[in-house]
C-alpha positions as CSV (number, residue, x, y, z in Angstrom):
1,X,-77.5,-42.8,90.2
2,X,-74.9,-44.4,87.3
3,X,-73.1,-40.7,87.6
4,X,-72.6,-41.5,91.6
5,X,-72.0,-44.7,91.2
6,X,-68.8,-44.3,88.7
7,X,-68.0,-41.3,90.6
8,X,-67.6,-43.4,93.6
9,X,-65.9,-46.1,91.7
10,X,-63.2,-43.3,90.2
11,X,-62.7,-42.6,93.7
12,X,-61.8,-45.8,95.2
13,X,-59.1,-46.5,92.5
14,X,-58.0,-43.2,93.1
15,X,-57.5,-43.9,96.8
16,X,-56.0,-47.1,95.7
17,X,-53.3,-45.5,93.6
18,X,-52.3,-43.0,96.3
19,X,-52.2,-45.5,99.0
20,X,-49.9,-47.5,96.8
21,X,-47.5,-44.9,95.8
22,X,-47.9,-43.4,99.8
23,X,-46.7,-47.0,101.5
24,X,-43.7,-47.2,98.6
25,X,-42.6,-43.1,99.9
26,X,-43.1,-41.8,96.7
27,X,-43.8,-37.8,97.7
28,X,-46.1,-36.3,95.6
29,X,-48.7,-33.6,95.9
30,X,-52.3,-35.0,95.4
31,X,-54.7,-32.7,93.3
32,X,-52.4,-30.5,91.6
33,X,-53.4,-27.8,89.0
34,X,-51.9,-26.0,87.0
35,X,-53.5,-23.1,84.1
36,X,-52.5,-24.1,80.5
37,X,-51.9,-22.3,77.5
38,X,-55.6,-22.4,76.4
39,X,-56.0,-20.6,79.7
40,X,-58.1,-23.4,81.2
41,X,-57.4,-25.0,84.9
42,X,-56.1,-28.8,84.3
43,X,-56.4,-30.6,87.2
44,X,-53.5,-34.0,87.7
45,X,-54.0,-36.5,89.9
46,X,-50.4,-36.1,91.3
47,X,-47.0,-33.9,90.8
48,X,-44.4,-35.2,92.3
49,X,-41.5,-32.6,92.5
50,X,-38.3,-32.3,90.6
51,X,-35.2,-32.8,92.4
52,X,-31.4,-33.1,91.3
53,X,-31.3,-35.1,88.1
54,X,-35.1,-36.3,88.5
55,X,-37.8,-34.9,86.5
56,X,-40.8,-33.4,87.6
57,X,-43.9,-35.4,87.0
58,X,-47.7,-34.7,85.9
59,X,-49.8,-37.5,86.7
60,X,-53.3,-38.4,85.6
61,X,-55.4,-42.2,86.5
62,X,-57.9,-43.7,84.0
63,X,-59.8,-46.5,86.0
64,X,-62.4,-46.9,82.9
65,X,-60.9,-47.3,80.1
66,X,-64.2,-47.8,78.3
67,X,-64.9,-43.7,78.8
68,X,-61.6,-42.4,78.0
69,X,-61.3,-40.0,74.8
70,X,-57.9,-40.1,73.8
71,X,-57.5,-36.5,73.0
72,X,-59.4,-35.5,75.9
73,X,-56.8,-37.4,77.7
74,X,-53.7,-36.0,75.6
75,X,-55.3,-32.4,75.5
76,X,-54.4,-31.8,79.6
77,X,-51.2,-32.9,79.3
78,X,-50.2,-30.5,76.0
79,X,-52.2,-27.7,77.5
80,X,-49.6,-27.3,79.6
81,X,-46.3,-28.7,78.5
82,X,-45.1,-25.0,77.6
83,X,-45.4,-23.9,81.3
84,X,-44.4,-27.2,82.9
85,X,-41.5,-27.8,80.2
86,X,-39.0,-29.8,82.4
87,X,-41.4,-32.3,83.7
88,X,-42.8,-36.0,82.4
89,X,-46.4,-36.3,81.9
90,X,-47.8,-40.4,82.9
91,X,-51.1,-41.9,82.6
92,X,-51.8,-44.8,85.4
93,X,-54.5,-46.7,84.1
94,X,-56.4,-49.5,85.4
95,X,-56.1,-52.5,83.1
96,X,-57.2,-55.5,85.4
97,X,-60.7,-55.9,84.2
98,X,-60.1,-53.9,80.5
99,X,-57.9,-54.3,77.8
100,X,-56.1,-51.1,77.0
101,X,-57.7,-49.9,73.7
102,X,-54.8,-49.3,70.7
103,X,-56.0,-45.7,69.9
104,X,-55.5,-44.6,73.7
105,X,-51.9,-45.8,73.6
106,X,-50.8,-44.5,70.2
107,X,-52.2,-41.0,71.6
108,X,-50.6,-41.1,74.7
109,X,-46.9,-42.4,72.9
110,X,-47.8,-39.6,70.2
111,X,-47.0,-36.9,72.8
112,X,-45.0,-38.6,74.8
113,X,-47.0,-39.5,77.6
114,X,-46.1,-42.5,79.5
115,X,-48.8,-45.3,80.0
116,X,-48.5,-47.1,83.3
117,X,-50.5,-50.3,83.8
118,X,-52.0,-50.4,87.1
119,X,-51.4,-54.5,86.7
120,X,-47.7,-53.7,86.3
121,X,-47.7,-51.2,89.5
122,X,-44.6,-53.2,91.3
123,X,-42.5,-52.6,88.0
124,X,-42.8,-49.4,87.9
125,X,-42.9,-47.3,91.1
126,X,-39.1,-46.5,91.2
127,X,-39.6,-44.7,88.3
128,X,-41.6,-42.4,90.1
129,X,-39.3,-42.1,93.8
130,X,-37.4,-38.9,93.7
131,X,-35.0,-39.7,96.8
């Protein structure tokens, strides 16, 4: 029942984060995967596309940050920066109920992996706009 339960709760941020970035016109591709050096499938939240000067960009959302393993986190993201070399890798995590531990953000700036605080969302959503 717990499993469900945060399963569903993963889900409604989820839905929360793409209906934010869908009413702001930030085009993305939901679900996007993509086979890493280690030969495993690593699934991203998002991908939005490169285009002119723009970066591509891997995305991944955290809504508990109490679960999160940094280098579980940081392992997706490095499993497949040698075959998605031109893009920028971000992390949207939900920090309006939870702090945002110390050791999850030194990872994440360790391999250059941008953290994006959902409380913060309005600040940063150009950054993600291609056109």
């Amino acid at each position: 029942m717990l499993l469900t339960a945060t399963r569903v709760v993963r889900g409604i941020f989820l839905e929360e984060v793409h209906g934010f970035l869908d009413d702001r016109d930030v085009i993305l591709t939901p679900d996007f995967q993509q086979i890493g050096a280690s030969g495993n499938v690593q699934t991203f939240e998002f991908q939005i596309p490169s285009h002119k000067d723009k970066k591509e960009k891997l995305i991944k959302t955290v809504n508990n940050l109490a679960n999160v393993e940094p280098n579980q986190l940081t392992f997706r993201f490095i499993d497949v920066k040698e075959t998605r070399q031109n893009a920028e890798f971000f992390v949207i995590a939900n920090d309006l109920d939870k702090s945002i531990k110390k050791t999850l953000i030194n990872s994440l700036y360790a391999y250059d992996i941008e953290l994006i605080k959902w409380s913060e969302k309005e600040q940063w959503v150009d950054k993600l706009k291609i056109v």
